[in-house]
N, C-alpha and C positions, 0 to 999 in steps of 0.2 A: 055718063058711063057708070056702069053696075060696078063696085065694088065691094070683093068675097075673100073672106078671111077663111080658110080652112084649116081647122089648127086641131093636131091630137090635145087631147088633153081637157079638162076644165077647167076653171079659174072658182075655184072659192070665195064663198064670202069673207067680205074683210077688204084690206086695203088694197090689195090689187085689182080686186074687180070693180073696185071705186075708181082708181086710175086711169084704166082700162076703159071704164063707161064714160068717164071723162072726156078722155081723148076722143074717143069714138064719136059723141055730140060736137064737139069742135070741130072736128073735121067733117063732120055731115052738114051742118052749121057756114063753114066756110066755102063746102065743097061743091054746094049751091051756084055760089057764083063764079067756081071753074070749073065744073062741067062732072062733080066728081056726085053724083046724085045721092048716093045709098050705102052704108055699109053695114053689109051682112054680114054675120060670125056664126060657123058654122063649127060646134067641136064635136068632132070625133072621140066615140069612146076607145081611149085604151086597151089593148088588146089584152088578154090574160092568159092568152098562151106562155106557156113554160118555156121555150126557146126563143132565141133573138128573131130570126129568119119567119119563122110563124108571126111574131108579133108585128113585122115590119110590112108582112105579106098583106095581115090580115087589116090592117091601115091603110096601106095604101091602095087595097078594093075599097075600103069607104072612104077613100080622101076621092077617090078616082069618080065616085058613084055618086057626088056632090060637084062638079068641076061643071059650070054650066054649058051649053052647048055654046063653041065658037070663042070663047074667053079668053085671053090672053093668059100664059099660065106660067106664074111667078116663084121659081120656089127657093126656097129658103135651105142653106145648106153650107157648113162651116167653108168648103172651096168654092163657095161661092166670091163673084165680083164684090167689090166692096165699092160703091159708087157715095157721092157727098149726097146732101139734101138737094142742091139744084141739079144735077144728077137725077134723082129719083122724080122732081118735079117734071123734067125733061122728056124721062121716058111716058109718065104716064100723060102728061100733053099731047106726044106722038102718036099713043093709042088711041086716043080720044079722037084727036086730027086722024085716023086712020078708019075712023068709025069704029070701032071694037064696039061691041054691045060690053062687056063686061072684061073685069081683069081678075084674077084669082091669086090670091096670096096664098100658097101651103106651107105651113110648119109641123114637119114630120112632129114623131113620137121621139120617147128617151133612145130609141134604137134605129132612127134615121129612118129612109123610107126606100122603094124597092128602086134598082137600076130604071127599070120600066118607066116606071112614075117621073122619077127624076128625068128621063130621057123625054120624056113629055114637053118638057119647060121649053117655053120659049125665052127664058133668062132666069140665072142662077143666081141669086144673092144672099149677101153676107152683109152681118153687124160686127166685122171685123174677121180676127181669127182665133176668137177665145170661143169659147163652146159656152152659149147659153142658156138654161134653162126654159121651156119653152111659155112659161107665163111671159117671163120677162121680153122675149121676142114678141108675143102677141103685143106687149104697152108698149115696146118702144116701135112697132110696126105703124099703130095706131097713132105714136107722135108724130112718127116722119110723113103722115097722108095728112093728119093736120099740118105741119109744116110746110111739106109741097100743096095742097091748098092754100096757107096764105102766098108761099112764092108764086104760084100761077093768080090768084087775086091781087099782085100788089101789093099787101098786107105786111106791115115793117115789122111784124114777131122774127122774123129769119133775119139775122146779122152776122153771114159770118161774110 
């Protein structure tokens, strides 16, 4: 199964996008031998409209215009569910077992994203209920698909 990170924003040179590429090879790496084939990142430029409403519009036409045909669509959102690591291994098992060609991760912009879009999702998820900057969702996004890859491989990195 395809998976696609759609995330506003870019990530800089420097130590986060080291992180970031990290994870990313780990879980491509592991994801081989649980069915998790590919993971694509896709960012969107930030919007530069002057209002919130504008900038959240004009995101989530390009989050929307990247969401591959038939994908499972996962999006990211402070009242979102907050599910554990085998949890998250669980669900994307399912889709996988369900044949999904692909699953889509969206992480809005600094000003969320439209009713619309979010209405879209087939599950809403949360890294809690603190509000986090959205580099830092993209790397910890990136650890929990390496991490549900080793819990769907068997792979003893996951101990809790």
């Amino acid at each position: 199964m395809r998976v696609v990170i759609a995330a506003v924003g870019r990530l800089k040179q420097g130590a986060e996008r080291e992180l970031a590429a990290a994870y990313r090879k780990r879980a491509e790496t592991v994801g081989r031998t649980s069915g998790l084939r590919q993971i694509e990142i896709i960012e969107i430029r930030e919007s530069r409209a002057r209002d919130a409403e504008r900038r959240r519009t004009e995101e989530s036409i390009a989050i929307a215009n990247v969401i591959p045909e038939g994908a499972v669509i996962v999006v990211f959102d402070s009242g979102g569910a907050n599910i554990d690591s085998p949890g998250l291994a669980a669900l994307l098992q399912k889709y996988r077992q369900d044949n999904r060609s692909a699953v889509c991760f969206i992480i809005g912009g600094a000003d969320g994203m439209t009713a619309s879009l979010r209405g879209r999702a087939n599950y809403v998820l949360a890294f809690g209920a603190a509000t986090w900057p959205y580099q830092l969702v993209r790397i910890m996004l990136l650890e929990q698909l390496y991490r549900a890859g080793t819990i769907l491989a068997g792979h003893p990195y996951h101990r809790a």
